[in-house]
PyMOL Python script that loads the backbone (N, CA, C, O; Angstrom):
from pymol import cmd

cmd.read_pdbstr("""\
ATOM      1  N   UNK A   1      51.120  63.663  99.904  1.00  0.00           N
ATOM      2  CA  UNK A   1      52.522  63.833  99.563  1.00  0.00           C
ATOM      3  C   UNK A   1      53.351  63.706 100.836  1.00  0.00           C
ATOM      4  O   UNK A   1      52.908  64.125 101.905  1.00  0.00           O
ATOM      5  N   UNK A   2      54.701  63.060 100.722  1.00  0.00           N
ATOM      6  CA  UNK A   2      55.364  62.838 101.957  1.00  0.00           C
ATOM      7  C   UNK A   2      56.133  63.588 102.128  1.00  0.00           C
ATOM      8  O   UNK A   2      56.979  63.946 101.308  1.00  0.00           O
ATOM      9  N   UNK A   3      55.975  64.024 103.357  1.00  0.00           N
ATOM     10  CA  UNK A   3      56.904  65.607 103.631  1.00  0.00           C
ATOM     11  C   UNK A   3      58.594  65.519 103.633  1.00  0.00           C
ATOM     12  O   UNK A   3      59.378  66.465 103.700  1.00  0.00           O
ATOM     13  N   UNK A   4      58.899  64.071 103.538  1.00  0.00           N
ATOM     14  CA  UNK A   4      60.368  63.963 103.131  1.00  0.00           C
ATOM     15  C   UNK A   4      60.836  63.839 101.664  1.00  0.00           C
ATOM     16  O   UNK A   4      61.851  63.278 101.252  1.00  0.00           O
ATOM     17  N   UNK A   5      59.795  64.539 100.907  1.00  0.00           N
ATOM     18  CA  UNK A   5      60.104  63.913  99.301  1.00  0.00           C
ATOM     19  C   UNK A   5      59.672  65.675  99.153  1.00  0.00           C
ATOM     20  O   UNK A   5      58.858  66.437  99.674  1.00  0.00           O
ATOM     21  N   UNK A   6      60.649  65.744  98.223  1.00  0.00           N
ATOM     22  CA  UNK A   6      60.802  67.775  97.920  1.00  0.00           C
ATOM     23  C   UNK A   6      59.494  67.346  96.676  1.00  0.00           C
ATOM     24  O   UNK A   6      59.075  66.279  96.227  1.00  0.00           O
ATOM     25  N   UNK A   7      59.228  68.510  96.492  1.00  0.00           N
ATOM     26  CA  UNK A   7      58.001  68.760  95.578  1.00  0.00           C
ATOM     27  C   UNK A   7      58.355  69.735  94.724  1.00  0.00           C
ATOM     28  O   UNK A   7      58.997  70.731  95.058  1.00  0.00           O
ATOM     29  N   UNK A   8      57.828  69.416  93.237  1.00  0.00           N
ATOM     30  CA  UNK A   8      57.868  70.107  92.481  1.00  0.00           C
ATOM     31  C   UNK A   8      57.444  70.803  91.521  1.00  0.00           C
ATOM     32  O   UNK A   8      56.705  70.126  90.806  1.00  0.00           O
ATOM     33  N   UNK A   9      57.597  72.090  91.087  1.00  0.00           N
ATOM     34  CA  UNK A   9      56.650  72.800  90.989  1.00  0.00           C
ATOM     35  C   UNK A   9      55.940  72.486  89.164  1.00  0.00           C
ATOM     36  O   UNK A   9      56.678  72.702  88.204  1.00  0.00           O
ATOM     37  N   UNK A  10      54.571  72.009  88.968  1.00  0.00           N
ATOM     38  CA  UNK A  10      54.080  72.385  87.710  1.00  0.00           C
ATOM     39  C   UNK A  10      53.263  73.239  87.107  1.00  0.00           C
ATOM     40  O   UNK A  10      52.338  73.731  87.754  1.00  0.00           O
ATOM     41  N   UNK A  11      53.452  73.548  85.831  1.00  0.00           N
ATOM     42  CA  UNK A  11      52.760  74.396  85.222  1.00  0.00           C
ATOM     43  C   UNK A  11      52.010  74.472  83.807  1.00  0.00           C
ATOM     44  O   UNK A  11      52.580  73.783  82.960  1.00  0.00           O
ATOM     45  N   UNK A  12      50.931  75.107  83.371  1.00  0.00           N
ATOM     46  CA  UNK A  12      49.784  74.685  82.678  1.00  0.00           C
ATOM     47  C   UNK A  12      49.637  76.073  82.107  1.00  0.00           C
ATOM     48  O   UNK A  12      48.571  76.534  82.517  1.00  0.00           O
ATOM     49  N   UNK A  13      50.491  77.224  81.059  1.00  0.00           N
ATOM     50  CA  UNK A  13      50.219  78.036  80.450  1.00  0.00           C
ATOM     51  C   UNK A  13      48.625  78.048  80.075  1.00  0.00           C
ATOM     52  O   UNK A  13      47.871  78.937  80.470  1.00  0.00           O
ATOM     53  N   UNK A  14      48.306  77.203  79.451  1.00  0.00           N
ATOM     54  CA  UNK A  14      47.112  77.154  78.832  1.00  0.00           C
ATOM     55  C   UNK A  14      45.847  77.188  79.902  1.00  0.00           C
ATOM     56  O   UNK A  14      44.970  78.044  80.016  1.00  0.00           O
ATOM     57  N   UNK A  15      46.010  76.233  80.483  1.00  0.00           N
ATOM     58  CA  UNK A  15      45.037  76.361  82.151  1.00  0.00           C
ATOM     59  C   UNK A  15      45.405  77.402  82.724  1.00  0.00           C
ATOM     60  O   UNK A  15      44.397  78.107  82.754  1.00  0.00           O
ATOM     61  N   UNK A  16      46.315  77.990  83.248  1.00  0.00           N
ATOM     62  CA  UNK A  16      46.724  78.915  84.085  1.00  0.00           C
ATOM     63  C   UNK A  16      46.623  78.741  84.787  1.00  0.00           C
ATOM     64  O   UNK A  16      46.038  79.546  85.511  1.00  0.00           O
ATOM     65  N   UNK A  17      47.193  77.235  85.410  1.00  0.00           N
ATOM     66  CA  UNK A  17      47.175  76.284  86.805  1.00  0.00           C
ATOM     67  C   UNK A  17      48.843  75.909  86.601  1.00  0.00           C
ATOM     68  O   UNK A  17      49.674  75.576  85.757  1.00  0.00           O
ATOM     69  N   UNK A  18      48.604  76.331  88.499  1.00  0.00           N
ATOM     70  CA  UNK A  18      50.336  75.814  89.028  1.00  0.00           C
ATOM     71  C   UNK A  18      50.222  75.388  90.048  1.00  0.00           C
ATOM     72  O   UNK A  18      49.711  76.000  90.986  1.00  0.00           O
ATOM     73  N   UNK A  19      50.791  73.935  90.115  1.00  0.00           N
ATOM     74  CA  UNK A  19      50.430  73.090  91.470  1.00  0.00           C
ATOM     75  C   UNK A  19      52.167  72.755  91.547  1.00  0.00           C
ATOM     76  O   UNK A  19      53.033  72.973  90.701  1.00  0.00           O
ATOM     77  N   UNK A  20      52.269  72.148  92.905  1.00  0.00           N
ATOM     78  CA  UNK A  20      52.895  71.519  93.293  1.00  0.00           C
ATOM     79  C   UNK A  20      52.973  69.758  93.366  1.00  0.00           C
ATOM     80  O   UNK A  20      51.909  69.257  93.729  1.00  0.00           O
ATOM     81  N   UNK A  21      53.614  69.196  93.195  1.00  0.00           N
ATOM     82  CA  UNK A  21      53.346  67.477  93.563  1.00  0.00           C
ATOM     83  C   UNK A  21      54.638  66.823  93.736  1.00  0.00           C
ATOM     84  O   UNK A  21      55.323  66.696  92.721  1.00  0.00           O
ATOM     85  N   UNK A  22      55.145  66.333  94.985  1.00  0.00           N
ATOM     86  CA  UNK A  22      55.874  64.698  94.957  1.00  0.00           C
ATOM     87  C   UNK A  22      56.872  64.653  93.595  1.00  0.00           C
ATOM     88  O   UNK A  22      56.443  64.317  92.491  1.00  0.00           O
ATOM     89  N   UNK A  23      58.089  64.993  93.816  1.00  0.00           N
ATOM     90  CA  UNK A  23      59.407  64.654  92.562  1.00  0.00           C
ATOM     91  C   UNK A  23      58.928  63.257  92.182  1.00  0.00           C
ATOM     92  O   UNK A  23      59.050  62.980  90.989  1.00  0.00           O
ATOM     93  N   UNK A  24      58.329  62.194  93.093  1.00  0.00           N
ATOM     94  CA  UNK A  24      57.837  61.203  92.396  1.00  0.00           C
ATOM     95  C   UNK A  24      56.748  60.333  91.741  1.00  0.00           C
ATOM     96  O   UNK A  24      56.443  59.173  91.465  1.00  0.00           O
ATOM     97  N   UNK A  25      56.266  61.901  91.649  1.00  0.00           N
ATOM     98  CA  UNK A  25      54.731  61.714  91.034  1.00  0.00           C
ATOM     99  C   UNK A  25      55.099  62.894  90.056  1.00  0.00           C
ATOM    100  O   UNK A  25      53.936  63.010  89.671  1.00  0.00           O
ATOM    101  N   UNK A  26      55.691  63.760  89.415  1.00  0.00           N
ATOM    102  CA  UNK A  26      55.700  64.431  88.861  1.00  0.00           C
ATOM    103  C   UNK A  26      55.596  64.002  87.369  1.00  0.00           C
ATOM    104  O   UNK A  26      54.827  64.725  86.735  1.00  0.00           O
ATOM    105  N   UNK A  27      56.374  62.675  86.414  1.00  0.00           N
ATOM    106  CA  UNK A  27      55.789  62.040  85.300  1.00  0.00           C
ATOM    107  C   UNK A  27      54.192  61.752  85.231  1.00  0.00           C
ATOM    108  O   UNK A  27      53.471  61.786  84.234  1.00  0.00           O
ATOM    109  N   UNK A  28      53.944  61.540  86.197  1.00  0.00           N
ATOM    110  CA  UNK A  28      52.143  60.774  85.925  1.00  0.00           C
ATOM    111  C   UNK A  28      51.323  61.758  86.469  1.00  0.00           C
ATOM    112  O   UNK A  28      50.135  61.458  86.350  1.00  0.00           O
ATOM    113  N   UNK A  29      51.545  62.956  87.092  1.00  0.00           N
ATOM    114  CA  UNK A  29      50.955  64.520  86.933  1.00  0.00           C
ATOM    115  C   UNK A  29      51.005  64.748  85.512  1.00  0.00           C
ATOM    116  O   UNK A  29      50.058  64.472  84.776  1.00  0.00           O
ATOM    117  N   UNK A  30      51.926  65.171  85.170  1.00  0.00           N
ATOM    118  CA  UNK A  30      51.829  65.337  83.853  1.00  0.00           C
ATOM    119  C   UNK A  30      51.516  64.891  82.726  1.00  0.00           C
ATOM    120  O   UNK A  30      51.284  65.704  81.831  1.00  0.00           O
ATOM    121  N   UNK A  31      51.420  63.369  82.448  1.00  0.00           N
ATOM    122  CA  UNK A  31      50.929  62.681  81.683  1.00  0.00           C
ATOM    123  C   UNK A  31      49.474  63.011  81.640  1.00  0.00           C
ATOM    124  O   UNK A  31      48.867  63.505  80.691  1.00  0.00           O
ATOM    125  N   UNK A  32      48.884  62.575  83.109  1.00  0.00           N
ATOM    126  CA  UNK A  32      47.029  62.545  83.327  1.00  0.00           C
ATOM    127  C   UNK A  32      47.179  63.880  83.151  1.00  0.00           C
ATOM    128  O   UNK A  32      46.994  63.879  81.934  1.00  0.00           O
ATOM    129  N   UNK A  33      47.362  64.970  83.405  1.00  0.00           N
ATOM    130  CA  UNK A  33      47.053  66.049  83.151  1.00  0.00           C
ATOM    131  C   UNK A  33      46.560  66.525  81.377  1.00  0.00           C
ATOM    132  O   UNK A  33      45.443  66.763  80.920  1.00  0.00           O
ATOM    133  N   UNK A  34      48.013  66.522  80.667  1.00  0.00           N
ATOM    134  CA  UNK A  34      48.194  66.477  79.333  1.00  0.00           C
ATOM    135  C   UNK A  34      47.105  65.328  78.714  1.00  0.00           C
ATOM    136  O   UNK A  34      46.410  65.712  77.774  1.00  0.00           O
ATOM    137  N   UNK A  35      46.999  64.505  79.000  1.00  0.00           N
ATOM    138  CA  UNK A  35      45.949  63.128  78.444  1.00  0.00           C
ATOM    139  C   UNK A  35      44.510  63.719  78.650  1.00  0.00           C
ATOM    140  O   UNK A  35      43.713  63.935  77.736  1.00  0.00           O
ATOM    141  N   UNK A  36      44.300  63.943  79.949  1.00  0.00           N
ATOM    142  CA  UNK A  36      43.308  64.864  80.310  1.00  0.00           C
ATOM    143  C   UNK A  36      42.324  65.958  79.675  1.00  0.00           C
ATOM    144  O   UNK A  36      41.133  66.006  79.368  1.00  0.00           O
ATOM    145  N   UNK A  37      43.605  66.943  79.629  1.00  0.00           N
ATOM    146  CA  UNK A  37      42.854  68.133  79.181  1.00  0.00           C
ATOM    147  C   UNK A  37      43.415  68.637  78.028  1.00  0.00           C
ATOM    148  O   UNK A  37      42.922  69.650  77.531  1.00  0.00           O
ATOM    149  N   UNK A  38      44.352  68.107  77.529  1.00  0.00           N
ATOM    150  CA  UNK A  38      45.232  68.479  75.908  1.00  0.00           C
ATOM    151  C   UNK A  38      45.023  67.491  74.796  1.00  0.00           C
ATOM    152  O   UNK A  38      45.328  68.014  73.724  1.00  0.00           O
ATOM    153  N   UNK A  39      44.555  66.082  74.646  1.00  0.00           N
ATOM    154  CA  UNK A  39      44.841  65.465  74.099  1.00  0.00           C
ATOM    155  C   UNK A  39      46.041  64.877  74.009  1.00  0.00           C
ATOM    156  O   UNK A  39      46.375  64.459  72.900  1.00  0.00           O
ATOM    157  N   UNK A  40      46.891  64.727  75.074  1.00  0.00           N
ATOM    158  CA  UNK A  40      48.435  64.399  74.942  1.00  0.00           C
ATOM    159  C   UNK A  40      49.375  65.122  74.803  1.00  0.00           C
ATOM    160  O   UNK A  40      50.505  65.026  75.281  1.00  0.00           O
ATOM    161  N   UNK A  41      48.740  66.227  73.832  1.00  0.00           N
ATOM    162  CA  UNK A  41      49.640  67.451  73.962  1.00  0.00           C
ATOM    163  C   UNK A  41      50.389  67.785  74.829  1.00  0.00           C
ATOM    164  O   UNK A  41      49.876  67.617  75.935  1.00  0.00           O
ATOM    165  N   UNK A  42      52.062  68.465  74.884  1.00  0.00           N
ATOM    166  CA  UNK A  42      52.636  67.869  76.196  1.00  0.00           C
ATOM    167  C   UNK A  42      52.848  69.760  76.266  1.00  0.00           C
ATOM    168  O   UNK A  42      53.713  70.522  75.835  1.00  0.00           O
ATOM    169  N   UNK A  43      51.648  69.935  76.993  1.00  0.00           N
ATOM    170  CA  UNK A  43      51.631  71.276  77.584  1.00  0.00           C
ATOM    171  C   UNK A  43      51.426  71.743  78.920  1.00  0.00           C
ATOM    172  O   UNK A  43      51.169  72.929  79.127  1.00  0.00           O
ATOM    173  N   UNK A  44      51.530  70.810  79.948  1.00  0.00           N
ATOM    174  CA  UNK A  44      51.723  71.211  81.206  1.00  0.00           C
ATOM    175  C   UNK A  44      53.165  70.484  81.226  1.00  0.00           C
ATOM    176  O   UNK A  44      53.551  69.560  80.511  1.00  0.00           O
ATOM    177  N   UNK A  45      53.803  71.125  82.185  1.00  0.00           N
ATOM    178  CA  UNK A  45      55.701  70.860  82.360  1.00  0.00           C
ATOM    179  C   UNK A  45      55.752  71.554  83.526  1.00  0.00           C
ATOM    180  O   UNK A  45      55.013  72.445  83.945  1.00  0.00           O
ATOM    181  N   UNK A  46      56.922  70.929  84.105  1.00  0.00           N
ATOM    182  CA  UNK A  46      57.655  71.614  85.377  1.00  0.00           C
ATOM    183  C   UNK A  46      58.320  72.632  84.737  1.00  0.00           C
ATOM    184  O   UNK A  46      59.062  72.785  83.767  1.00  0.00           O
ATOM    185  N   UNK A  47      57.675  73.438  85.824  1.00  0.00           N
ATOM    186  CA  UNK A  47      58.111  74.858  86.129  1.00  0.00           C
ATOM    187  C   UNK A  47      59.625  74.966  85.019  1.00  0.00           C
ATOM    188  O   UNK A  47      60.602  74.232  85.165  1.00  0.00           O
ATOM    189  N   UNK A  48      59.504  76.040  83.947  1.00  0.00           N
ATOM    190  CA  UNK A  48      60.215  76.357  83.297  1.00  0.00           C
ATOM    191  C   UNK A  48      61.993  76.690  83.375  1.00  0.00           C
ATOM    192  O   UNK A  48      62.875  76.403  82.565  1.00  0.00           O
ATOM    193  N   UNK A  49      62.079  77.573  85.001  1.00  0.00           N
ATOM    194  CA  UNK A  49      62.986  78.129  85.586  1.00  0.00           C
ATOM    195  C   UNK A  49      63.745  76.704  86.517  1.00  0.00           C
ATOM    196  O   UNK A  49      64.930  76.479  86.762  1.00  0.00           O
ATOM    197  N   UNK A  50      62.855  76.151  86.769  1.00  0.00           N
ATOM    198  CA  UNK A  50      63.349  74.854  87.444  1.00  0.00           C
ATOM    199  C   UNK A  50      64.356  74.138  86.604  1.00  0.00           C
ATOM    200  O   UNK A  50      65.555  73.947  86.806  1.00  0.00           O
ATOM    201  N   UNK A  51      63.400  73.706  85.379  1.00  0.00           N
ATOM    202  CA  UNK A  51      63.860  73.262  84.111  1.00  0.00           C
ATOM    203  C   UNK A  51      65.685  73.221  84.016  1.00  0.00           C
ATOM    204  O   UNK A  51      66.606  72.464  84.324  1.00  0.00           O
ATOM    205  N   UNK A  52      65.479  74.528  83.395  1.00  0.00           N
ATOM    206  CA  UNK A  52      66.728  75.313  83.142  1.00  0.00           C
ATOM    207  C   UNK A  52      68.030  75.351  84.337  1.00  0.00           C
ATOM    208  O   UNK A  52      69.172  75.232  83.891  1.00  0.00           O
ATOM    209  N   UNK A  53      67.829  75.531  85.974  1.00  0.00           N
ATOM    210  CA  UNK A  53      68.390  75.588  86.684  1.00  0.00           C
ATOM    211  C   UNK A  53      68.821  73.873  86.620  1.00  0.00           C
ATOM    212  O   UNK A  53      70.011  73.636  86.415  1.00  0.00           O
ATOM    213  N   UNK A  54      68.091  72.969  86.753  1.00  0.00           N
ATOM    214  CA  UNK A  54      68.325  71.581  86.784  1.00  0.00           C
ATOM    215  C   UNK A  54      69.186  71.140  85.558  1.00  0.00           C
ATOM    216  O   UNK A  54      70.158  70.390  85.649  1.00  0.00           O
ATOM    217  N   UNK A  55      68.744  71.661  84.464  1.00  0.00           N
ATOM    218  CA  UNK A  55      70.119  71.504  83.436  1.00  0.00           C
ATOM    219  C   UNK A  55      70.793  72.060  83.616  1.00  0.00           C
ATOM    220  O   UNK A  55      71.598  71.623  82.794  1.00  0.00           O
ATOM    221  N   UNK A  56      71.442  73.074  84.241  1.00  0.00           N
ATOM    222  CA  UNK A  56      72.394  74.056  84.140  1.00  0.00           C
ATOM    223  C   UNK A  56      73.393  72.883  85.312  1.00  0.00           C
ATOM    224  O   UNK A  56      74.381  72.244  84.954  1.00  0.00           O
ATOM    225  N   UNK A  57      72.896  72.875  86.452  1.00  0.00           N
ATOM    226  CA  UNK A  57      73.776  72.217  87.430  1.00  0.00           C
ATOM    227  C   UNK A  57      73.818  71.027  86.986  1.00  0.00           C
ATOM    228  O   UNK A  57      74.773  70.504  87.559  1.00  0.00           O
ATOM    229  N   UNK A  58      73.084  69.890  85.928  1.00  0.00           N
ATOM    230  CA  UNK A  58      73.504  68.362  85.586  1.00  0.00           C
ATOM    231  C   UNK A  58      74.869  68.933  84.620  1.00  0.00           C
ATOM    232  O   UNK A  58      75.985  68.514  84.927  1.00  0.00           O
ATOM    233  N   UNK A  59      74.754  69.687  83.709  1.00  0.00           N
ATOM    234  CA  UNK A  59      75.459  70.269  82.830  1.00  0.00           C
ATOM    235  C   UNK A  59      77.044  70.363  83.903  1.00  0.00           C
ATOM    236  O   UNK A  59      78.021  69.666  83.631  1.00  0.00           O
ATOM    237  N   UNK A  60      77.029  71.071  84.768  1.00  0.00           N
ATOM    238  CA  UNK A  60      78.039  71.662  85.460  1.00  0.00           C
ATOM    239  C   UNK A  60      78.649  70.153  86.110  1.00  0.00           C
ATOM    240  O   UNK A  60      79.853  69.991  86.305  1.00  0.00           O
ATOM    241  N   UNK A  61      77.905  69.390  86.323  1.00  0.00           N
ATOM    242  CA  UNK A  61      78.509  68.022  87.013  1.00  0.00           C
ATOM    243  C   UNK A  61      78.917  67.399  86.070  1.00  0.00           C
ATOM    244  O   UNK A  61      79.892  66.705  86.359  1.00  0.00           O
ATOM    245  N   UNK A  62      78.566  67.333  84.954  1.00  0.00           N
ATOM    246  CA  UNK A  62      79.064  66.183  83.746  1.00  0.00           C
ATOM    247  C   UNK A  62      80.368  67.274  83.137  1.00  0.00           C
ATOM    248  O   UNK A  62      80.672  67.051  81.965  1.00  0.00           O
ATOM    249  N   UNK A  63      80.896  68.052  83.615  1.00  0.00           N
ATOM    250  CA  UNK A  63      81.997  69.322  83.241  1.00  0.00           C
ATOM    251  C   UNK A  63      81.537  69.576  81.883  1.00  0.00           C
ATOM    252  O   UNK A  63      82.367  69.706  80.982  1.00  0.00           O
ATOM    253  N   UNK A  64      80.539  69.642  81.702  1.00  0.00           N
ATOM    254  CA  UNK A  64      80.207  70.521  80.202  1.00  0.00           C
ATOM    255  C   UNK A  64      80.888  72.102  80.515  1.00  0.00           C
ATOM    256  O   UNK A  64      81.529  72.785  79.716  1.00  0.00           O
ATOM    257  N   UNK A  65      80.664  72.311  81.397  1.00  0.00           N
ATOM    258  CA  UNK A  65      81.242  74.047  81.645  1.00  0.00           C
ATOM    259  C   UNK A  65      82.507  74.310  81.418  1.00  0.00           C
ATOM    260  O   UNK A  65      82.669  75.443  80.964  1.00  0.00           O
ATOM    261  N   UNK A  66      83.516  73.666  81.568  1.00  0.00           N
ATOM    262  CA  UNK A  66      84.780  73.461  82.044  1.00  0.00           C
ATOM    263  C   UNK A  66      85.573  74.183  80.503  1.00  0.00           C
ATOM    264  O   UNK A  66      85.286  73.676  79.418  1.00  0.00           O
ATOM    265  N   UNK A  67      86.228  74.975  80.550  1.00  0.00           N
ATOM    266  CA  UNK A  67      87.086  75.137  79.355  1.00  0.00           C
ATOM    267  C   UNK A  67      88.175  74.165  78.905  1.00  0.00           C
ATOM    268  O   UNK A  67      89.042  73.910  79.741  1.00  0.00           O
ATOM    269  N   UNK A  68      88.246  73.662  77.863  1.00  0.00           N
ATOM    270  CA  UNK A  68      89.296  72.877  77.250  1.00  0.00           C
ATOM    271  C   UNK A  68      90.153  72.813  77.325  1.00  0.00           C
ATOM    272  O   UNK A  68      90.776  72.013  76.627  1.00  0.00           O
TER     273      UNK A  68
END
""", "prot")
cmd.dss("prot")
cmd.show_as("cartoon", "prot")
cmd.util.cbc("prot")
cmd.orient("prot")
């Protein structure tokens, strides 16, 4: 992983595995992972809290927040 590329965090309820990987490896972590060990099942995902914080601030840039 290249130390100029932020990393991000994933997670595997079911495994009870949490790795880190490359913002640009983070689709094909998850794919091979899920393909892997779920059947496709799409049960490993970035970090939940990430999730949410990352919509919250796209949300806040597109003025979804903004009162009418």
């Amino acid at each position: 992983m290249s130390t100029d590329e932020p990393s991000v965090p994933i997670v595997c309820t079911e495994c009870e595995t949490e790795t880190s990987v490359a913002l640009s490896d983070v689709a094909d972590a998850l794919e091979k992972h899920n393909e892997g060990k779920h059947d496709g099942e799409e049960i490993a995902e970035v970090e939940p809290a990430l999730k949410d914080r990352l919509a919250d601030l796209v949300a806040e840039d597109l003025g979804l927040f903004e009162d009418a």
